[in-house]
N, C-alpha and C positions, 0 to 999 in steps of 0.2 A: 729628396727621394721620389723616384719616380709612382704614381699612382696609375698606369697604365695596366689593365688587364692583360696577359701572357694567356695563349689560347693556343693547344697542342690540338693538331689534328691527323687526324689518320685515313689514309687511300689504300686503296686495293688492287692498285695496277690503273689501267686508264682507256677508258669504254664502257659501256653499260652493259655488254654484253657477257667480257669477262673481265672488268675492271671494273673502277670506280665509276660511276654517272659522270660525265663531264659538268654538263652543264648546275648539277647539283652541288659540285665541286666546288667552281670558282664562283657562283652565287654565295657560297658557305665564306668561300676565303672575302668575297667583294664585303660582306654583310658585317662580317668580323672589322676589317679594314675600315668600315663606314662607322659603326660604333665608334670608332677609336683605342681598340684595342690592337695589339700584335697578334700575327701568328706565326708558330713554328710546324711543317708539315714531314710528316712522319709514312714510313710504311716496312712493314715487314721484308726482310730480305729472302725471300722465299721464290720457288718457281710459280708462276701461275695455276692454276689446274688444266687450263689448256689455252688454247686462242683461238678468237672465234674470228672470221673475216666479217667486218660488220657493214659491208657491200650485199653480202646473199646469207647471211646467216651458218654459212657452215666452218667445220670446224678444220683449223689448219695443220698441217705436220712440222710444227713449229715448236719450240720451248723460248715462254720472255718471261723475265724474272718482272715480281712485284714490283719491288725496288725503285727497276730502272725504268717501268713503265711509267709509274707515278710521278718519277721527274721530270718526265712531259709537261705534265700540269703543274707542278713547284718550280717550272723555267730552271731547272737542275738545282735548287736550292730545299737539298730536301737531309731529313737524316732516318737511320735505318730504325726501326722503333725498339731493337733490343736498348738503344740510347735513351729511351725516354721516361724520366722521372717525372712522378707524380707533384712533388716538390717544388719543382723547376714551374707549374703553371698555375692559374686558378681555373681554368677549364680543359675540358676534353670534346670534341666534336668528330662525330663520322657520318662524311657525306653517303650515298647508298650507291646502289650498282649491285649487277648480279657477283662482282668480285667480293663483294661483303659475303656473299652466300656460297661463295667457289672458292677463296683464297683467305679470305680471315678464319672462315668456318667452312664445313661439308654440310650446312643448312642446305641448299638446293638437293644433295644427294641424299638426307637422310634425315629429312626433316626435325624433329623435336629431339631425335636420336643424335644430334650431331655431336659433332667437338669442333673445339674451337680453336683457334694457333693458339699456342703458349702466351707470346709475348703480347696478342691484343687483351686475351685472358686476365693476364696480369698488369697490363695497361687500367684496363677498365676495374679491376680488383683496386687497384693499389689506391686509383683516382678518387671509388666509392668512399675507400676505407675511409681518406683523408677529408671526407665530408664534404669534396668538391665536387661542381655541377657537370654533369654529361649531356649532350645533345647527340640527338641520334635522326637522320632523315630515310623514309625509303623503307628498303629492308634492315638498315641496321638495326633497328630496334629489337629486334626477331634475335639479333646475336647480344644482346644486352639482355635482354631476357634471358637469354639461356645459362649467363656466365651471373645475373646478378638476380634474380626471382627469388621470393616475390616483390615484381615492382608492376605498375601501372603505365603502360604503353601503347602509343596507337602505330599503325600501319595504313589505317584509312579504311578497305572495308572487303577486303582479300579472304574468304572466306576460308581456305584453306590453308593460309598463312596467319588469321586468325585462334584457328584449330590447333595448327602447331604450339604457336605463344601460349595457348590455355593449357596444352601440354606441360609446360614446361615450367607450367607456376605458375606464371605472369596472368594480368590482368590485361583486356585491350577493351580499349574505348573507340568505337568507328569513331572518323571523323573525315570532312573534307577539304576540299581544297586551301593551304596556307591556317589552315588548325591546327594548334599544339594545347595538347595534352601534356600536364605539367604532372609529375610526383614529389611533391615538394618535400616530403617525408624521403624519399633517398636522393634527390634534388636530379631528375631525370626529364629532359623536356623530348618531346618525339612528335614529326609533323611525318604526313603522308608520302609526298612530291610523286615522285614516277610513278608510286605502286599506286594510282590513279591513275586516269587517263587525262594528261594532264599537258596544256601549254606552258610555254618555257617562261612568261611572265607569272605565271600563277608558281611554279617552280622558286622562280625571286622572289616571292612574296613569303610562301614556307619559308625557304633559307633565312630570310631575314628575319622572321619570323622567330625562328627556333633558335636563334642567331641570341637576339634580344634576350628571350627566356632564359637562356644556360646563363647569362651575362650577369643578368639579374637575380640570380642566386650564388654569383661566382662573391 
């Protein structure tokens, strides 16, 4: 019988701007991979909230789905998250990007007021219940808070994303760079990455980082 850790993760489309972070992305999947565990990557089948051109920042007359963005980064090996059972893994991981705040949630649009998709919702619900570990980098934590409060989560030291979290129940501990704050009591690890001003090696350090933590409760 195999002892190999099974690690579900979930994307938001693909770019930092209305996707998932790339680079947070596949630091998550490399990190995972180096453990020696599997992973299977997940994303909602939904339209984006919009697209940004991530050349000048603005936004395009365009419609791309979640989905099929995110299969960018799963090299097409990816499945839709209405598929994904809590059962099926011992962990849950969500890399960050403003698409965690655009397309899993309307975090960006309406702060602590948000909602959240159904199916990450119930992802991250079913995952808690089942007393399995979540890791969250970036902004996700912000949307783990909102669906699972009160838990203990850092963001790094966003003052107004901060605010929102304490809204919302949650507890936030600053922290910086490749820090994770651990709740071991709902077994939730959360490191900073982007929402720092942050190089892309210190980016591999949180991933791996947070990587480790979810593993070691899994």
């Amino acid at each position: 019988m195999s002892t190999q850790k099974k690690v579900a993760v979930i994307l938001s489309g693909c770019g930092v701007f209305d996707g998932a972070e790339i680079h947070e992305s596949v630091f998550t999947l490399w990190a995972i991979a180096k453990s020696g565990a599997s992973y299977t990557i997940f994303a909602p089948d939904v339209n984006q909230h919009h697209v940004i051109n991530h050349l000048n920042g603005e936004q395009m007359k365009e419609t791309r789905n979640v989905l099929v963005e995110a299969a960018r980064i799963a090299r097409g090996d990816i499945k839709p998250l209405s598929a994904y059972k809590a059962a099926d893994f011992d962990a849950l991981l969500l890399p960050g990007g403003f698409g965690a705040a655009k397309n899993l949630s309307s975090l960006a649009f309406e702060g602590p007021d948000c909602t959240v998709n159904a199916e990450v919702e119930q992802a991250l619900k079913t995952t808690h219940a089942a007393k399995k570990p979540i890791g969250a980098l970036c902004i996700t934590p912000a949307v783990v808070a909102k669906v699972l409060a009160p838990v203990v989560v850092t963001i790094g030291q966003d003052a107004g994303t901060i605010q929102a979290i304490e809204k919302m129940g949650a507890t936030h501990t600053p922290t910086t760079h490749g820090e994770v704050v651990i709740d071991a009591l709902n077994k939730i690890a959360t490191t900073p990455c982007y929402m720092l001003d942050a190089t892309i090696d210190q980016i591999a350090m949180g991933a791996e980082n947070v990587v480790k933590a979810t593993l070691n409760m899994a």
